[in-house]
N, C-alpha and C positions, 0 to 999 in steps of 0.2 A: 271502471270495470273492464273497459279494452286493453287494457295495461295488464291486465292481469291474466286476459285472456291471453293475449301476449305471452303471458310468461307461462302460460301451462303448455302449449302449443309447441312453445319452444322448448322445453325442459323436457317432454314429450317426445319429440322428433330427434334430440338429442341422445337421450335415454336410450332410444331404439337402436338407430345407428350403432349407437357404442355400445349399446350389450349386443349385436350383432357382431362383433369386431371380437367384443372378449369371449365371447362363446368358440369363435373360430379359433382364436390363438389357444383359446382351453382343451381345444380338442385335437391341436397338434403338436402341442407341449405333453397332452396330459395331466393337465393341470387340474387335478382334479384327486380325490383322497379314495380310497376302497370302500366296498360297503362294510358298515357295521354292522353291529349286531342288533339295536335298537332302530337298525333305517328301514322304512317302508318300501320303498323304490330298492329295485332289482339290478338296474345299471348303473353303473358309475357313472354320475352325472358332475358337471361341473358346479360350483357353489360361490361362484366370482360377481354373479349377478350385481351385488351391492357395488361395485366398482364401479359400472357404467350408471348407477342410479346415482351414484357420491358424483361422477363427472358432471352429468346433465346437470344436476342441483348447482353446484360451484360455476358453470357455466351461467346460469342466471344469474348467482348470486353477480359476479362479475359484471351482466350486462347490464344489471338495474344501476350501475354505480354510476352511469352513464347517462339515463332516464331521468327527465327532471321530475317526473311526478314521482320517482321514490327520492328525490336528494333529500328527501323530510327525515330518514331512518338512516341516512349517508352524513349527516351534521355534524350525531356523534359516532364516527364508525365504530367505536371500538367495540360492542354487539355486536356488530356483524362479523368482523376480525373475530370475535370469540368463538362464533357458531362455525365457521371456521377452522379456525385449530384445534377446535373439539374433535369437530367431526373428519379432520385427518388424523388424531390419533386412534377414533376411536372406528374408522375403515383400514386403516393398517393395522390394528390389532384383532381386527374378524377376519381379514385377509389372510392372515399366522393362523389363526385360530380354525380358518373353513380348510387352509391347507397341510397344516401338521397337530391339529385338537393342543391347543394351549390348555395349560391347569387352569382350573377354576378361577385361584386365586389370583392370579396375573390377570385374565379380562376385568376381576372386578374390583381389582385396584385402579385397572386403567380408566374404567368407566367413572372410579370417581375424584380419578385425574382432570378427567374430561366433563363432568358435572362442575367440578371446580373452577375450571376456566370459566363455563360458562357463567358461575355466579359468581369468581372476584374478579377474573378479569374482564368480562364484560359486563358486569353489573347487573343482570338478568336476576333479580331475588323474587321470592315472595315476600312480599313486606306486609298484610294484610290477611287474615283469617275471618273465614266467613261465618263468624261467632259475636254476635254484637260490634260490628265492624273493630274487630282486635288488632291492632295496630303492634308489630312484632320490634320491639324497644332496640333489642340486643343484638348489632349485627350479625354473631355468630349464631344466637339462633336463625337468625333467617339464611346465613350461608349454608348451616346445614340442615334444614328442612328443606332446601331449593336442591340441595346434592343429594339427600334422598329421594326426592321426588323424581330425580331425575333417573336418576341408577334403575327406581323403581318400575318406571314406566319401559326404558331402555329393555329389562331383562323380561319385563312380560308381552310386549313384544314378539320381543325372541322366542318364548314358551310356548309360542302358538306359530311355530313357521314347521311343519310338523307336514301339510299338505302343497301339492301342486297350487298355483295362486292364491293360498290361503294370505297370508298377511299381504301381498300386492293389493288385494282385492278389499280386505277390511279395513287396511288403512287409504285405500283411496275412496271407499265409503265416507270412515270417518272425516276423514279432513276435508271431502270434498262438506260436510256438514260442518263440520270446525269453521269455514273457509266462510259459509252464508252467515255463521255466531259472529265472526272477528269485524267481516264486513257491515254490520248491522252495525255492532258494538262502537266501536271506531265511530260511525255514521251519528251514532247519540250522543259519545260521548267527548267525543274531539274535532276539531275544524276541517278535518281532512279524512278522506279514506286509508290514505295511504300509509301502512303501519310491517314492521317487521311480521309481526307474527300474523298476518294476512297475507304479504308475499311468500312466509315460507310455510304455509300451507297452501298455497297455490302452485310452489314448487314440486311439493309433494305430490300434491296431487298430477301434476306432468309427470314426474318421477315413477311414479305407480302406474299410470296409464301406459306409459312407455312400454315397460318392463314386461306388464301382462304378457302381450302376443310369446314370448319369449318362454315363460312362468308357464303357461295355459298349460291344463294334462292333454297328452302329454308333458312333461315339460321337457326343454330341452338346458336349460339352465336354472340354478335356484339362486336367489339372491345371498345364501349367508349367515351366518351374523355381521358380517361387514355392513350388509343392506338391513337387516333386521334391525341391529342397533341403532344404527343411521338415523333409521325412519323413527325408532322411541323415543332417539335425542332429540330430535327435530320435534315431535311431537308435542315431548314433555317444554321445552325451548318456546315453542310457538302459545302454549297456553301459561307460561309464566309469562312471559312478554302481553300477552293480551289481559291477564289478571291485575297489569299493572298500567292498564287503562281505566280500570274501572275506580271512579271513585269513592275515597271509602264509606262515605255518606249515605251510596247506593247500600252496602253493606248493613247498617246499622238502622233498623226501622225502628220508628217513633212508638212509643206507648201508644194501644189502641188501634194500630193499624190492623186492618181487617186480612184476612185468613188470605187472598186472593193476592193483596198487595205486597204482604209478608212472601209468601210465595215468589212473586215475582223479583222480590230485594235480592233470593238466595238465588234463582235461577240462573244468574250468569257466573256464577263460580262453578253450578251444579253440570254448566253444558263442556266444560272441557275433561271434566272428570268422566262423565257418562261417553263421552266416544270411544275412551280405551278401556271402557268399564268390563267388554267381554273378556280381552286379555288379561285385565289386573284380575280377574274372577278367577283365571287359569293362574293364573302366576302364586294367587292366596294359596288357592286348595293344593297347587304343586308342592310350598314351602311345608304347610302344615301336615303334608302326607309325609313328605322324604324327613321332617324331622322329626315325627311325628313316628319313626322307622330307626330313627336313630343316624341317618345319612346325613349328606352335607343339603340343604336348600338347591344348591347347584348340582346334585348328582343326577346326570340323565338316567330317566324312565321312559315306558310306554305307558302311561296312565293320564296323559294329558286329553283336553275335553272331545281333543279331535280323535285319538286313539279310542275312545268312547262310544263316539257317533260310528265309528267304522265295527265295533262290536257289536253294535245295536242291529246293525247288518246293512247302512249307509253303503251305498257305493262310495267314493272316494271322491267325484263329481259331486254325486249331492250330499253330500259332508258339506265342502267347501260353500255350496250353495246356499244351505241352511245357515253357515255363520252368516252369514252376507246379510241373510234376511234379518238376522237375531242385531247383529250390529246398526242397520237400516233402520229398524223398528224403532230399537231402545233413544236410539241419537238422535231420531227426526221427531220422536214422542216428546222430549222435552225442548229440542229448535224450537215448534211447535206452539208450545207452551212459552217459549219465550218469546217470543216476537207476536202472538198473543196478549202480553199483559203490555208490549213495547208499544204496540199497533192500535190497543184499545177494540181488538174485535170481539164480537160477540160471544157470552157465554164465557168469555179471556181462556182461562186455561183449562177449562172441561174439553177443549176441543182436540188438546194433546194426549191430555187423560184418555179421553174414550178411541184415539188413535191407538194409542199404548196397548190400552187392555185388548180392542181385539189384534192387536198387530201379536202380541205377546201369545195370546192363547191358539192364531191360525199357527203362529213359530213352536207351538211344543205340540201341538198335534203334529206337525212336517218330524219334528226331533224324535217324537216315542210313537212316528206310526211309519216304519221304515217300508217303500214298494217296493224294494230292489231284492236282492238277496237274503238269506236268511243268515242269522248270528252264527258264526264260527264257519259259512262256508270259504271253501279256498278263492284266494283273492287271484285276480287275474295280473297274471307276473307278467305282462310287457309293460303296462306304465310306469313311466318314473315318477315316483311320488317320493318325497323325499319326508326325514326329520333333523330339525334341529335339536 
């Protein structure tokens, strides 16, 4: 665990510095795009954030290679060589993108340019479906349910970077919860703690904590899509890599097992899907609206769940705040529940359950009982709050 403490610490104090560095040169370049029409934020703000989040990250990755207690995930590098070249094509392509709006269709080629690396050239697939432990025969299906999954997570991400620390803050939620699923998992089900997709959710989570002070509303920088996508590829990256820890045996329960154990078989496929569960919710209702309209999937709106929360007459603070809660809730309700049925504690998973329901029901009285201003008043034009 110190090793890892290590690396958020570091990734952390990394992150800072250098988005400290890029915020300055962004603000004497001008490096930075005009407001649109669709952006919250009133200033021109810089959107390079993900630049100094992609350093600190590659900066670890780098020093673990050095660390003997990761040489375990350094055997075969070509994983990590892949998360790698992924994730430089796919921070130079938000880069273009935060400073001249690339077309639609060029990020989402490139993103599954960069899905693709990840799963032929480093071998990161899903091989296993948590369907009667379904074991997926035909490489190409699994190459391409692993490059959708990835794109998938990648762009719903993105569709919620819309506020001041909004996504800094829910993906270092999630992953800091991702990080306690990988480390348990790993702990059951292999010789060692020591595993890719635990250190790069430990990355993450230095990455996101960094950035914050930075992020915070005001903000003085946003991270992106350089940072936004970053953070989905790595994401989605970290829970294929840990999905392909689990054995398929766990997967597949025996005739007769009881409701509680059956439960417990599905839960560790169920915890990396439920962290980014709030964004993939935005990213559904997004697709199904804009095509649903006759647009493209990709055409930006203001109809996203955060543009919602601020109608409902949310300050922009407690917007952000409320995700925070709803992501906390939903993610640590079924940890919970897993480590629960792992632990043998009492009651097993009633005790995530009955976290859930009232964590769920305090989160939608905060969501539809807004104290702050009322719906449609004028918003107050000095913060920068930004959208992607």
């Amino acid at each position: 665990m110190r090793q890892y403490l290590f690396t958020i610490l570091l990734t952390a104090a990394l992150t800072t510095a250098l988005a400290w560095m890029v915020w300055r040169l962004s603000m004497r370049y001008k490096l930075y795009p005009g407001i649109r029409e669709r952006d919250v934020h009133k200033t021109p703000t810089p959107r390079l954030g993900g630049v100094a989040m992609f350093l600190g990250i590659v900066a670890a990755i780098l020093v673990s290679g050095s660390n003997p207690f990761f040489q375990i995930f350094w055997v075969d590098p070509r994983p990590v060589w892949a998360v790698l070249g992924a994730a430089v094509l796919i921070v130079l392509v938000g880069v273009a993108d935060d400073l001249w709006d690339l077309d639609w269709t060029i990020k989402l080629g490139a993103q599954f340019l960069a899905a693709g690396i990840i799963a032929v050239g480093g071998g990161l697939q899903v091989y296993t479906l948590p369907f009667g432990g379904m074991t997926l025969v035909s490489s190409w299906v699994s190459i391409t349910l692993t490059m959708f999954s990835i794109v998938i997570v990648m762009n719903a991400v993105n569709f919620i970077d819309g506020l001041d620390a909004l996504v800094a803050g829910v993906c270092l939620i999630a992953n800091g919860v991702f990080f306690v699923y990988s480390y348990i998992l790993s702990r059951d089900t292999l010789t060692t703690n020591s595993t890719l997709a635990t250190f790069l959710a430990a990355a993450m989570i230095g990455a996101c904590a960094g950035f914050l002070p930075l992020n915070w509303r005001p903000a003085k920088m946003f991270m992106g899509d350089s940072g936004a996508l970053l953070l989905g590829l790595l994401m989605a990256t970290s829970a294929i890599a840990a999905s392909g820890q689990i054995p398929p045996s766990v997967l597949d329960p025996v005739d007769g097992l009881g409701r509680s154990q059956l439960l417990g078989a599905f839960l560790p496929i169920l915890v990396p899907i439920v962290v980014v569960l709030l964004p993939l919710v935005d990213f559904g209702l997004a697709v199904i609206r804009r095509m649903g309209a006759g647009k493209s999937p990709f055409s930006p709106d203001r109809k996203h769940l955060h543009h919602r929360m601020l109608d409902l007459g949310h300050s922009d603070r407690d917007a952000v705040l409320i995700f925070y809660a709803w992501t906390a809730v939903i993610s640590l309700a079924v940890l919970i529940m897993y480590l629960a049925t792992r632990e043998n504690w009492p009651g097993e998973y009633w005790l995530g359950v009955i976290f859930g329901v009232i964590g769920i029901a305090a989160c939608l009285v905060l969501t539809l009982m807004p104290t702050r201003r009322p719906p449609h008043a004028p918003t107050d034009p000095t913060p920068a709050t930004q959208e992607a």
